[in-house]
N, C-alpha and C positions, 0 to 999 in steps of 0.2 A: 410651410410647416409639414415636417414631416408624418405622414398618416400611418397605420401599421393595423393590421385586422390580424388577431392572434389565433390561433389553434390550437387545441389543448393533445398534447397526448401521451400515453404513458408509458415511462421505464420504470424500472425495477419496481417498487412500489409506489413514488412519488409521481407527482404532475407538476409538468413546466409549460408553458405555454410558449407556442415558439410561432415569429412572426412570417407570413406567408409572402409578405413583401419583405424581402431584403436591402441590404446596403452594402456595397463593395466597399474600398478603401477612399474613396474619392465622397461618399456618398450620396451617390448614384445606385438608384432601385434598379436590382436586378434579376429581370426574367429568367426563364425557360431558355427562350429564344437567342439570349446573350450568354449562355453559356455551352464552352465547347465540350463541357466533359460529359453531356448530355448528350449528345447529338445523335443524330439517327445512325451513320456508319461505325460509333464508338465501340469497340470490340474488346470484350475483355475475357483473359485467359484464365480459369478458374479450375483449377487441376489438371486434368488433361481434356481438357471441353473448352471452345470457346462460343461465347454466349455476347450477347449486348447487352449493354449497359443497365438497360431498360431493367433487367431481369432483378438488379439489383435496387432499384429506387422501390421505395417503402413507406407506407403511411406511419408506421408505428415504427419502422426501423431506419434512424439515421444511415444516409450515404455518407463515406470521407470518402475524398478522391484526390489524390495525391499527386501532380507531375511535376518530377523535381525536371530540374535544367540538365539536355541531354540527357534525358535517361537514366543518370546515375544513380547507383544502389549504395546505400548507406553499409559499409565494411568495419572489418575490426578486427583485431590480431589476437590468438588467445594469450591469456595469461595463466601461467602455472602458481601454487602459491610457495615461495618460500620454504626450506626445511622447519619445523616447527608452528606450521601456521596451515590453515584448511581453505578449501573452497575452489573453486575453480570459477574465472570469468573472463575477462576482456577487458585488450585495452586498445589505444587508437583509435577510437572510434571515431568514421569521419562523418562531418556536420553537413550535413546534402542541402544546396537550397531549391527551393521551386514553388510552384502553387498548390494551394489547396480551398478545395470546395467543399460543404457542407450540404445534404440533398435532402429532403424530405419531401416523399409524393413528388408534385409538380412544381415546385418550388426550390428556389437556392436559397438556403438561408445564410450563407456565409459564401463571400470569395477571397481569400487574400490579397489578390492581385499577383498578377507577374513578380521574381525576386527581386527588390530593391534594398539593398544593405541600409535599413535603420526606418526603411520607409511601408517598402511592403513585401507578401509575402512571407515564408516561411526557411527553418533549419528542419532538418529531419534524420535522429541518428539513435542510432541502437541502442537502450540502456538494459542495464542488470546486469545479471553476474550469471549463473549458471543455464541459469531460462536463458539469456540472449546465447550464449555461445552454443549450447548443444541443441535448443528447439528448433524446429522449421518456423512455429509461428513466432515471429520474435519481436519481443517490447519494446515501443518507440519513445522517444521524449520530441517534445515538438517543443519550436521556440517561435513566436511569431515575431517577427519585424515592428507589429503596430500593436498595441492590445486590442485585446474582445475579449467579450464571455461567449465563450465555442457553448454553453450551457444553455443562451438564451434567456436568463432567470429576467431579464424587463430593468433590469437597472445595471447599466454599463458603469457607473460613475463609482458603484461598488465592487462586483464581478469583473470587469475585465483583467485580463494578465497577459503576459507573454508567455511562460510556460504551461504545459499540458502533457498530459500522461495517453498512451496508447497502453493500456494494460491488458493483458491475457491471463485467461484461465488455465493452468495446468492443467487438470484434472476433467473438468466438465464447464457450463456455463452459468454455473451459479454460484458458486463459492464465495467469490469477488463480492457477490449483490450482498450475500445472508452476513459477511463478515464485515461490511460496510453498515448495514443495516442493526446487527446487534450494537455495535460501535455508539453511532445515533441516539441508543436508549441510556448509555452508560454515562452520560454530563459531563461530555470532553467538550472545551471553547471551541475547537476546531475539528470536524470529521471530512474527510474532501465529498462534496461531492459528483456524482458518476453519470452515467450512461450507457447502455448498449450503444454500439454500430458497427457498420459493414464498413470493410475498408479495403480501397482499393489505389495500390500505389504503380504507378507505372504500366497502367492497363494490366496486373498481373491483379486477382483477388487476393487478399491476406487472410482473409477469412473475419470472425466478430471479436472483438474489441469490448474494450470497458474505454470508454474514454471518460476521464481522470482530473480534477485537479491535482497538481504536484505538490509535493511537503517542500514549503519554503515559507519565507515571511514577509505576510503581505499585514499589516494593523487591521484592513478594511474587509478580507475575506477570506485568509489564511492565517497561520501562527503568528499571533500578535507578540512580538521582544520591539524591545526601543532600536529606534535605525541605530545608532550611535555605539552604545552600549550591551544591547543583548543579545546569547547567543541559542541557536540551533545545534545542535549534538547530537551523534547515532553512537550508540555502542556496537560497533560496525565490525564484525568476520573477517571480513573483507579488507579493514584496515593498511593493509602491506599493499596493495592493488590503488594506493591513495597518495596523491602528490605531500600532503601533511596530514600527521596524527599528533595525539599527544597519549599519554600512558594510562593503564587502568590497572589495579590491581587483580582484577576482574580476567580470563578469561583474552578475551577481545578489547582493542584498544578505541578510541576514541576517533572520529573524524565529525568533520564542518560540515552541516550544511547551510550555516548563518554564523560570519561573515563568511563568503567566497572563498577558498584557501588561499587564493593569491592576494585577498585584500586583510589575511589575518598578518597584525603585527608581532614584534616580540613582546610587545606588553598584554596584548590582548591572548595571547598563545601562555604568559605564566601566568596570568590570573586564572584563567577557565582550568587549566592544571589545577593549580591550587586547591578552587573551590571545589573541584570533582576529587581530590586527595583526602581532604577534610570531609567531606559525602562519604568518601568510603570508607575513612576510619570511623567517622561517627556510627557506623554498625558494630564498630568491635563493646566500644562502652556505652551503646543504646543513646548517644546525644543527637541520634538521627533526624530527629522532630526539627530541629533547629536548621537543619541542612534543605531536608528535603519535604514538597508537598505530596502529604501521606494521602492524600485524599486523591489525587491523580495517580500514584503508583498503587495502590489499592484496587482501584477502579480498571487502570489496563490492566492487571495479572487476572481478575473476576473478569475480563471480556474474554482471555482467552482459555481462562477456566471453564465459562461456559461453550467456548465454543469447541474445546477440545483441541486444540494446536499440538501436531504433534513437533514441531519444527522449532525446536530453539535458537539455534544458529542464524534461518533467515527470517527472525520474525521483527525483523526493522524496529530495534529499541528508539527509537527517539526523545529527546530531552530536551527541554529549555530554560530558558533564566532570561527571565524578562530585561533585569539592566547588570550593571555591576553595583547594585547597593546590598547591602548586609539583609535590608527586609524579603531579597528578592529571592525567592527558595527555586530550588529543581524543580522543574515539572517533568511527567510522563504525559508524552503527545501521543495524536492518533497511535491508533495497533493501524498496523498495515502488513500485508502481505499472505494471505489467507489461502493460499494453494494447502497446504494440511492442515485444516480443520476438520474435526468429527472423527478423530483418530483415535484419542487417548480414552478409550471407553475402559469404564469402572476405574480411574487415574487422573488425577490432575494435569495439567497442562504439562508439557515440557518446559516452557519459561519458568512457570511455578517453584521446581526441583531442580532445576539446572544450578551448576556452580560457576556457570561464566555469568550473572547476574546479579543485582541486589538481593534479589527475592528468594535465596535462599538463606539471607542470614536477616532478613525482614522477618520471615516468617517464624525462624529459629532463634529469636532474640530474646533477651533478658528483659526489655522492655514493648512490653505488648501490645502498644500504640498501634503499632499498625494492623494486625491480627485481627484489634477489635474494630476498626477502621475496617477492613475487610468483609468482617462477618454483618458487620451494621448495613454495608453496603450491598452487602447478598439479599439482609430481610429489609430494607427501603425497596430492592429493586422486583425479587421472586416472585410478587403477586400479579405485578404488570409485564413486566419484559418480556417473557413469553410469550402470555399472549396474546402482546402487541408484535411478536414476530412472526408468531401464526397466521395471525389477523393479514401480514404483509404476503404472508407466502400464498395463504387464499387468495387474495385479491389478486396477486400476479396469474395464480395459475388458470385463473380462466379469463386471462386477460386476451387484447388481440397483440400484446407486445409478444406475449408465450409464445402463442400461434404461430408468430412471425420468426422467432428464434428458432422453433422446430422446422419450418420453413426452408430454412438456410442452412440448417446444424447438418444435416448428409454434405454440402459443401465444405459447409465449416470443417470436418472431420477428416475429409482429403487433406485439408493444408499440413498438418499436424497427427494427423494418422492416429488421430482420437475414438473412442468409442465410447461413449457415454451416451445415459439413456436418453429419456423424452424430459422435460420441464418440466411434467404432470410427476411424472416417477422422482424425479431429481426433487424434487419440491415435499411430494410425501415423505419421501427417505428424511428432508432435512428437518420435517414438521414431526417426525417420530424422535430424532435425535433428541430435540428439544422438550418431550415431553419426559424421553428418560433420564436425559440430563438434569432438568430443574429438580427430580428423585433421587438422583445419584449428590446433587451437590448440597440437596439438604442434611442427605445423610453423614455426608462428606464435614460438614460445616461445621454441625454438631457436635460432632468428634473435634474437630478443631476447637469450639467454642471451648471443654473441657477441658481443653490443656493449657488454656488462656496463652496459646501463641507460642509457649517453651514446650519444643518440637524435639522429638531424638534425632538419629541420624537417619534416614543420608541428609535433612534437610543442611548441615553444616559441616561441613569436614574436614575434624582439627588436623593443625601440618603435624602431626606424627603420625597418623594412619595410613596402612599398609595397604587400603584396600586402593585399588585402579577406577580409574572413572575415565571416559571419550569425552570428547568438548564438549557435548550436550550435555553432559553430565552423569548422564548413565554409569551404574556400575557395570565394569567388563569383567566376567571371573576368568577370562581364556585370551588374554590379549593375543593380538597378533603384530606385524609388524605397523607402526604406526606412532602417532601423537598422543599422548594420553595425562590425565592428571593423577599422579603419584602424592600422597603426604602436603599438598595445598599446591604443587607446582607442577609446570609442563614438564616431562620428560618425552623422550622418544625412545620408543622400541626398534632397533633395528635388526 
């Protein structure tokens, strides 16, 4: 029988207890002693310094440790976008296999095993779009051979998966936690969740990490849709850079992330058309209700209301539909991608006002379901949400996870040629945000309340208007050469 003595210790603001005795893939406990990425000569290159290994293991800060087969580095070719279309990102991207370890303190909590296609072992390959192609530190997707929960949460039979997220912060080390965290209070089925760690692939440091669950659909621990029948949907930028889309009248076109695009059919590719046709006209004559659930698109445009996003292009629309029956309405999944939050001071969000989205003819509609849906869900949530995120950001900042992140963060900084403050600093900044925010969006609200949801312009922009908007939506008075939406449509300025 197997025995397991647990240890508590804390990331961002939650506790998971994670077991000091491990199991490889065989299920076989495994020590200190039986692992090589530990060992006393292990030499690892951390800017222009090489230190041992040692330097990195951590009570409060997970080790990954990565060696893929022969050395290989996970590559990728850039992609440029299209005339008429934005973004910059990558493609090619190759799938590295090799092992990986899991380290806390003196103990391995994880080994994958040596690579075995389907058995053990791990892929390891570059994802995103702008982040991966121009940053040094650059976001992984991992795929394991076998499942686990890399999380440790005490019940495999729920949590385990195959994919995982290695996420970065643009900007500093907390973004990622506070926009994960506001997320949490907001009553989405699914929010992923995270972790700090150190990560170390190829004896080279990469510096700290959020490691992730990934947005896909799992019924037991992720986006619950029917295996069969229901789908995952991004309102996706990025679209053109994607093996299949289908159309939006929207801005940004459509891509899969439920079914696989190579497992979507032609029946399954007109229906989801369809249903998403009918979603979007139902804004023009207010039969919106019937399409889509107000109560989840409500709730993601108020998470990024309060967090201030300034980023509408990358703020990962996600959407599902549970099967293909008539009862089964759109949902808005997790908000993800939190590098520009606390941006739009005294302004609403960018999603909010953008015209590559629902929300601004939600908001600007003859039918003010949603509006009031909105404002309902500001005063349900105003008196607690706060601060209960206060409440998280305290706790963190005199935590020994903090300590430990300040620790490493002058490393961390080399990878990436960052400069962001302390955890204490980054913590108050984000604990002020939030107290003038809950001020601003009262005031904010109230004014909405008053109009009961019929909004002037820019929130909608009949097609005979002269005036210019950039794909965020922004008005431009001085174009220059470039993409732009003229009278409801793309033109280009050349």
């Amino acid at each position: 029988m197997r025995r397991y003595i647990y240890i508590m210790f804390c990331f961002l603001a939650i506790n998971y207890y994670l077991p000091t005795l491990a199991l490889d893939e065989n299920n076989n406990t495994i020590t200190s002693d039986d692992n090589p990425a530990i060992a006393d000569d292990n030499i690892v290159i951390a800017g222009d310094t090489a230190v041992d290994i040692h330097y990195f293991i951590n009570d409060n800060l997970p080790l990954i440790e990565i060696n893929t087969v022969g050395g290989e580095e996970p590559t990728f070719d850039p992609a440029d976008p299209p005339e008429g279309c934005i973004g910059n990102s990558i493609t090619n991207a190759t799938k590295v296999p090799g092992r990986m370890y899991i380290i806390v303190g003196s103990d391995t909590l994880y080994d994958s095993g040596e690579y075995e296609k389907d058995e053990s072992g791990l892929t390891i390959k570059i994802r995103g779009n702008s982040s991966a192609r121009f940053a040094d530190k650059k976001p992984y997707k991992l795929k394991l051979q076998k499942k686990a929960d890399l999380l440790f949460r005490g019940n495999d039979s729920i949590y385990k998966d195959k994919e995982w997220i290695l996420n970065v912060d643009e900007t500093n080390l907390t973004n990622n936690m506070v926009g994960v965290e506001v997320s949490k209070q907001m009553n989405f089925a699914w929010i992923p969740t995270c972790t700090y760690v150190n990560v170390v692939i190829n004896g080279t440091y990469r510096g700290i990490y959020y490691l992730s669950e990934s947005v896909k659909r799992d019924s037991k621990c992720r986006i619950d849709v029917e295996k069969e029948t229901g789908y995952i949907i991004e309102n996706d930028p990025y679209y053109w850079n994607e093996d299949l889309y289908f159309n939006s009248s929207f801005v940004y076109n459509y891509t899969f992330k439920y079914p696989e695009s190579e497992d979507v059919s032609e029946e399954q590719l007109e229906y989801i058309q369809t249903v998403m046709d009918s979603a979007e006209a139902s804004l023009d004559d207010g039969t919106y209700p019937d399409y889509i659930d107000v109560n989840t698109f409500a709730n993601w445009v108020l998470t990024h209301d309060l967090l201030g996003t300034s980023d509408g292009a990358g703020s990962n629309m996600f959407l599902s539909k549970y099967d293909n029956t008539a009862s089964s309405k759109i949902k808005m999944e997790t908000p993800w991608d939190f590098d520009t939050i606390e941006r739009t001071t005294d302004t609403w969000s960018t999603v909010h006002e953008t015209i590559g989205f629902f929300y601004c003819k939600l908001f600007g509609n003859a039918n003010p379901e949603f509006t009031k849906e909105y404002i309902k869900a500001w005063k349900e949530k105003r008196d607690t949400v706060v601060d209960k995120i206060i409440e998280k950001m305290d706790s963190l900042e005199h935590s020994e996870l903090a300590a430990s992140l300040d620790y490493y963060s002058g490393i961390d900084k080399k990878v990436d040629y960052l400069n962001y403050d302390s955890i204490s600093i980054q913590i108050e900044e984000h604990k002020q945000w939030f107290i003038d925010r809950k001020a601003w969006l009262d005031a904010a609200i109230a004014e909405l309340e008053k109009e009961t949801g019929i909004l002037p312009a820019p929130y909608c922009y009949p097609a005979g208007s002269d005036a210019i908007y950039d794909l965020q939506g922004r008005r431009v008075l001085h174009p220059t050469k470039g993409v732009y939406i003229k009278g409801g449509k793309k033109y280009i300025l050349k």
